[in-house]
N, CA, C and O atoms as a GROMACS GRO file, in nm:
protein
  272
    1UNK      N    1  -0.048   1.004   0.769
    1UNK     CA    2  -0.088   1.086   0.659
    1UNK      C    3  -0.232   1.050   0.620
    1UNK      O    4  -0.266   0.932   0.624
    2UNK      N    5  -0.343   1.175   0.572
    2UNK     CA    6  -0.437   1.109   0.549
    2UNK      C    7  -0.469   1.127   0.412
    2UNK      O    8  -0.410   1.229   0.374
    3UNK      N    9  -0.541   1.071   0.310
    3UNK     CA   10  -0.554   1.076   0.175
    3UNK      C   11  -0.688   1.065   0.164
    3UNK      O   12  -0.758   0.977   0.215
    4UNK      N   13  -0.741   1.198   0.067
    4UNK     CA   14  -0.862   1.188   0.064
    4UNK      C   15  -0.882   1.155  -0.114
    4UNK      O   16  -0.818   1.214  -0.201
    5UNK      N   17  -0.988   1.046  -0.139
    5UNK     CA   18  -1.002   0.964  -0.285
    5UNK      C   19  -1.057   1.044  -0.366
    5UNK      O   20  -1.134   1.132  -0.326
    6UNK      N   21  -1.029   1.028  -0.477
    6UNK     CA   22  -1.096   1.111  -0.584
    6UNK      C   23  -1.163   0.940  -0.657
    6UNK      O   24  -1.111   0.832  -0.630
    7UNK      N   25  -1.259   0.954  -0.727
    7UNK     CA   26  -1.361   0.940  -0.806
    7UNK      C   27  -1.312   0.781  -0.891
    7UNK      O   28  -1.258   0.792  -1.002
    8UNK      N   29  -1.326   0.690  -0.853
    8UNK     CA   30  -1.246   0.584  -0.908
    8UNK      C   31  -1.065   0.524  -0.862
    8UNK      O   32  -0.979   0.458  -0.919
    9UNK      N   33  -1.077   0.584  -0.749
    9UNK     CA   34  -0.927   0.493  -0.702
    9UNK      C   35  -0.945   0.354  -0.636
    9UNK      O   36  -1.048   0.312  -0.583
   10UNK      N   37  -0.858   0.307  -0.646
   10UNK     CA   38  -0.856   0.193  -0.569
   10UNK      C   39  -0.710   0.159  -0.486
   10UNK      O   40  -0.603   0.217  -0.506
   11UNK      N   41  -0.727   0.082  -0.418
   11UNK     CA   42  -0.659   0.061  -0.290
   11UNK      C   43  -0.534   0.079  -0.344
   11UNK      O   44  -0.466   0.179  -0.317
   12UNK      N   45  -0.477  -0.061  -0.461
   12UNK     CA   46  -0.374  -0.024  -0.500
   12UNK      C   47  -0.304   0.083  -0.621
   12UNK      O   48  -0.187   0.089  -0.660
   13UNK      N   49  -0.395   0.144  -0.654
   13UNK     CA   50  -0.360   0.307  -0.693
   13UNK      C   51  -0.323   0.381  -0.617
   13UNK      O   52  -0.240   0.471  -0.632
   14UNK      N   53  -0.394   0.345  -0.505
   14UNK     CA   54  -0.318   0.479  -0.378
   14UNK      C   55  -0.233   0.440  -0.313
   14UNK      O   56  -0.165   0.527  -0.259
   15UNK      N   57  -0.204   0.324  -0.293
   15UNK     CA   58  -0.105   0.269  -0.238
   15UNK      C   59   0.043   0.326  -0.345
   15UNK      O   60   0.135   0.400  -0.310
   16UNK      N   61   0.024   0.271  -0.457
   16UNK     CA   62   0.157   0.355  -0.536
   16UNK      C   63   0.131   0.490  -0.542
   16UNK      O   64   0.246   0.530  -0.553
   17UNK      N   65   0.042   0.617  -0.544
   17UNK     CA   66   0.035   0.711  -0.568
   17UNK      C   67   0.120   0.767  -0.394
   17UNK      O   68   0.216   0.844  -0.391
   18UNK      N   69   0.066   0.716  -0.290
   18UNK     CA   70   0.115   0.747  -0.197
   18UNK      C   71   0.228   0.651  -0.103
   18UNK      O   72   0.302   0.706  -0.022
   19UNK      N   73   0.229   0.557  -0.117
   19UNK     CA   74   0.383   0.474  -0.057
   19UNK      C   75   0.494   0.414  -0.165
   19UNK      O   76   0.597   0.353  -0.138
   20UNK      N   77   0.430   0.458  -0.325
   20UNK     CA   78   0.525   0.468  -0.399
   20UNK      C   79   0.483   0.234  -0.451
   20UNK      O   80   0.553   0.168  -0.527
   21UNK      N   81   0.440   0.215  -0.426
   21UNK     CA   82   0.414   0.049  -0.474
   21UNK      C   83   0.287  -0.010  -0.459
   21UNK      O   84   0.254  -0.037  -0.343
   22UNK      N   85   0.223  -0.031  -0.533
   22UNK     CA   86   0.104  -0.098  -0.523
   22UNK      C   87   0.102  -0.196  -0.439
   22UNK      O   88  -0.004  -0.225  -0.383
   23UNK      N   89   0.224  -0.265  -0.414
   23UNK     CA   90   0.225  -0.411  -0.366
   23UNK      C   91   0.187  -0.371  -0.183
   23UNK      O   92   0.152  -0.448  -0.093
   24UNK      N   93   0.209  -0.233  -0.180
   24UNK     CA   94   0.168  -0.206   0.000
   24UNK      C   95   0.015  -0.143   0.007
   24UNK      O   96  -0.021  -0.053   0.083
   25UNK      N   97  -0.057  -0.206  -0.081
   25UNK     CA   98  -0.190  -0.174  -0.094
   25UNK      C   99  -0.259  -0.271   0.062
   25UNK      O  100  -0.359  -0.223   0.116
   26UNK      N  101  -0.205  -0.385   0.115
   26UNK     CA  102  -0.285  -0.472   0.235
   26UNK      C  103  -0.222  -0.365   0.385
   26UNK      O  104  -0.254  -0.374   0.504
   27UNK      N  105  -0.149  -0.292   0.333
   27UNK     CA  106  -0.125  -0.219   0.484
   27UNK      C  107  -0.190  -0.128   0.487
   27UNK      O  108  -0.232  -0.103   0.600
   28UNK      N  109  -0.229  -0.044   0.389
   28UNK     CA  110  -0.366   0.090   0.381
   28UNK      C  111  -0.488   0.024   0.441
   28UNK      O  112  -0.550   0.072   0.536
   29UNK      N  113  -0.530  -0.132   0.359
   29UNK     CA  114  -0.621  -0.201   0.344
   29UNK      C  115  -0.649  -0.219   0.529
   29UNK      O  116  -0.756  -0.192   0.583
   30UNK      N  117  -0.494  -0.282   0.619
   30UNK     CA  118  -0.507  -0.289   0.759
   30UNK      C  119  -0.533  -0.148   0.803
   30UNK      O  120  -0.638  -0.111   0.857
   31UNK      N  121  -0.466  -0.097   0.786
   31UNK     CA  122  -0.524   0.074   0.842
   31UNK      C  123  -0.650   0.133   0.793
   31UNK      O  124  -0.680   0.238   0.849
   32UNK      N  125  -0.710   0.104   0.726
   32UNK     CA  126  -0.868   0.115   0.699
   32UNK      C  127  -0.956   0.004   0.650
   32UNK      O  128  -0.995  -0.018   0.536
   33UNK      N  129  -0.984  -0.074   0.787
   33UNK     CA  130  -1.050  -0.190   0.760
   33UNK      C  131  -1.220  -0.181   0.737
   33UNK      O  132  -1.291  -0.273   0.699
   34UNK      N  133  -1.260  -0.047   0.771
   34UNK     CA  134  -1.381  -0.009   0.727
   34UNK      C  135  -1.450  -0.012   0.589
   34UNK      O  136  -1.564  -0.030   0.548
   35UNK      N  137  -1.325   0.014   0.534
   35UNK     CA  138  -1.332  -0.003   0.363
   35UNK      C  139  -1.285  -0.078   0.285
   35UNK      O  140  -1.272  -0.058   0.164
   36UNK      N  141  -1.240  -0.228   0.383
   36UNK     CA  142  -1.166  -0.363   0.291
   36UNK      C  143  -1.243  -0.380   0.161
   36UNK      O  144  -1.196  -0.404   0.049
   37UNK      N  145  -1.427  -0.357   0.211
   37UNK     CA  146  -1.506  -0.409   0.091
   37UNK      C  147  -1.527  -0.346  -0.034
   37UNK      O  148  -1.615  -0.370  -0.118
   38UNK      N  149  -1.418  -0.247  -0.038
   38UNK     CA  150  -1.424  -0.108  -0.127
   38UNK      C  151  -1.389  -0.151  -0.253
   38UNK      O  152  -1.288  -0.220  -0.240
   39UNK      N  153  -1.425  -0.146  -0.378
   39UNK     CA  154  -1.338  -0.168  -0.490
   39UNK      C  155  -1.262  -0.077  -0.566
   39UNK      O  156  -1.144  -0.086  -0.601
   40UNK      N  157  -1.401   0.074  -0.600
   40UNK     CA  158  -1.352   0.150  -0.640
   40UNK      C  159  -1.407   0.240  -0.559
   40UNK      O  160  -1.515   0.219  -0.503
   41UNK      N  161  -1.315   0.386  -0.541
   41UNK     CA  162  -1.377   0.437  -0.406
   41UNK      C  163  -1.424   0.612  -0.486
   41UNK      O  164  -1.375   0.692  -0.565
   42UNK      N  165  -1.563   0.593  -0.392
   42UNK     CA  166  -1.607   0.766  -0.442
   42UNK      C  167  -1.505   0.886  -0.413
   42UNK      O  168  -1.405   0.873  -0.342
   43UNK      N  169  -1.536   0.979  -0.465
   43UNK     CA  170  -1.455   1.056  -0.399
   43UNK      C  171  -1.482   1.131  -0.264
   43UNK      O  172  -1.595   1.142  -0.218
   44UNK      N  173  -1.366   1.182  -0.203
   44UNK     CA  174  -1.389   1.264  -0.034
   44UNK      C  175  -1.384   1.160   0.036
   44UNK      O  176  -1.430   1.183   0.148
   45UNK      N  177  -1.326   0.985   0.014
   45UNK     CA  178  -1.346   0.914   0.162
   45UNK      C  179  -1.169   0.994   0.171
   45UNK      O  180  -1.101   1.049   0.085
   46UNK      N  181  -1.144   0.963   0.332
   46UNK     CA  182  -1.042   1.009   0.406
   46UNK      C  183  -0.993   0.896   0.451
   46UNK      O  184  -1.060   0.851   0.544
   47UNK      N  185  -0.897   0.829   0.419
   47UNK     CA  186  -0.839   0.688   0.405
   47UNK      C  187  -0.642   0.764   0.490
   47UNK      O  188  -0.573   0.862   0.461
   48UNK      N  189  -0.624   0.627   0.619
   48UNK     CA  190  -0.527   0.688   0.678
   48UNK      C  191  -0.443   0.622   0.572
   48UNK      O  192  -0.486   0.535   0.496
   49UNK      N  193  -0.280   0.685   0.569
   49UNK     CA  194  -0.202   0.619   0.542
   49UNK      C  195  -0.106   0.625   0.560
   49UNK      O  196  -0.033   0.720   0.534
   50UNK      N  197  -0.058   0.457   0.641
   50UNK     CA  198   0.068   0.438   0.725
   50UNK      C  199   0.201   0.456   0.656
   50UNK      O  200   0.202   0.413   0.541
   51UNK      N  201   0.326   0.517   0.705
   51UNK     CA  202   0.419   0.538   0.645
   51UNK      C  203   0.496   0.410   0.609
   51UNK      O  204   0.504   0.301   0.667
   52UNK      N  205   0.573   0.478   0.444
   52UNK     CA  206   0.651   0.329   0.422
   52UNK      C  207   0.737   0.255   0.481
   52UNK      O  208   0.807   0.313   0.564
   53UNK      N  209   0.755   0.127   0.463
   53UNK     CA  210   0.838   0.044   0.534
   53UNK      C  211   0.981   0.102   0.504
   53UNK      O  212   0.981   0.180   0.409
   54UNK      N  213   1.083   0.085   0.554
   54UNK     CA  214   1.251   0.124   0.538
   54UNK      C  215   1.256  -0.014   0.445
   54UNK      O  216   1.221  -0.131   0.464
   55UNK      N  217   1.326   0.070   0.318
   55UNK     CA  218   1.373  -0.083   0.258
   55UNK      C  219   1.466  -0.126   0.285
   55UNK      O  220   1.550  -0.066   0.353
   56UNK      N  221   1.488  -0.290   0.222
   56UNK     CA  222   1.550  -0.371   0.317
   56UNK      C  223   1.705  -0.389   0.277
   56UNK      O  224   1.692  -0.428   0.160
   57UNK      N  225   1.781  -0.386   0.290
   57UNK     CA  226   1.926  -0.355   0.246
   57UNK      C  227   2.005  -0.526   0.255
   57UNK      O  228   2.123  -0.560   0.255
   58UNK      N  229   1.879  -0.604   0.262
   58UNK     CA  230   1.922  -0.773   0.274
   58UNK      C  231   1.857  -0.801   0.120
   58UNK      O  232   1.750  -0.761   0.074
   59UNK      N  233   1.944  -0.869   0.067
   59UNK     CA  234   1.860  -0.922  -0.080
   59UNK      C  235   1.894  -1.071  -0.051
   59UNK      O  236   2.011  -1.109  -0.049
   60UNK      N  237   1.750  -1.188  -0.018
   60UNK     CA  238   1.763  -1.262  -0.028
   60UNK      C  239   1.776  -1.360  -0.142
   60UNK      O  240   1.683  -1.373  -0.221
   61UNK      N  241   1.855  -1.408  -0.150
   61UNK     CA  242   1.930  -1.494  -0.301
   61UNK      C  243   1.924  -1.608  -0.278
   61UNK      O  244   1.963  -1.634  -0.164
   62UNK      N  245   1.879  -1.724  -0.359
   62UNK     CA  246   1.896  -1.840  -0.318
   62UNK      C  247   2.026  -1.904  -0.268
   62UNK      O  248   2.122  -1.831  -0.289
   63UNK      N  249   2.058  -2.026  -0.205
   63UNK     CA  250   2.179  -2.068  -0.156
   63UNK      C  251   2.230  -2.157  -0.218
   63UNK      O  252   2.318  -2.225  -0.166
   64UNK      N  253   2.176  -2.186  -0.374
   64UNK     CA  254   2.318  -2.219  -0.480
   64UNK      C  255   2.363  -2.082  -0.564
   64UNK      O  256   2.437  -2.075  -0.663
   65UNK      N  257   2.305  -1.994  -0.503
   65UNK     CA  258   2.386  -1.824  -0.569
   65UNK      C  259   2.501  -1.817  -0.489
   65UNK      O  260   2.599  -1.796  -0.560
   66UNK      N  261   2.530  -1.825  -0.367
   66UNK     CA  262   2.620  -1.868  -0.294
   66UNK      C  263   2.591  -1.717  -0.136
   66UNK      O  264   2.518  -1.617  -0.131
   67UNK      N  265   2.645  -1.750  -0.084
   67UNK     CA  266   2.599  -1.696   0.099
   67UNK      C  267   2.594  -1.739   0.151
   67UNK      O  268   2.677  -1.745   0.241
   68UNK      N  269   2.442  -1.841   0.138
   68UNK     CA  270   2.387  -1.886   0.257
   68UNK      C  271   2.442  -2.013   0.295
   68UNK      O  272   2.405  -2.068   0.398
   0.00000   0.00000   0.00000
């Protein structure tokens, strides 16, 4: 998918606007390493963006919660 910036976004704005979590802002960041040094971005750059991860249906719990 490609996303083109409007006027003050930043990595992790688009990251939640488009994969739904800010926190997957370093995988946009790997898929457009041209613009790691970006802070806030003009508008019209064309930034790819990789589809979300499948979430994970394992919830790791510590092992005095009991499981592990």
């Amino acid at each position: 998918m490609i996303y083109r910036t409007i006027q003050g976004d930043s990595f992790d704005l688009i990251a939640r606007k488009t994969l739904g979590d800010e926190g997957l802002m370093g995988a946009i960041i790997q898929a457009n390493p041209e613009y790691r040094d970006y802070v806030l971005f003009p508008a019209g750059v064309e930034l790819n963006i990789p589809p979300a991860p499948e979430p994970s249906s394992v919830i790791n719990m510590p092992p005095w919660i009991g499981g592990a």
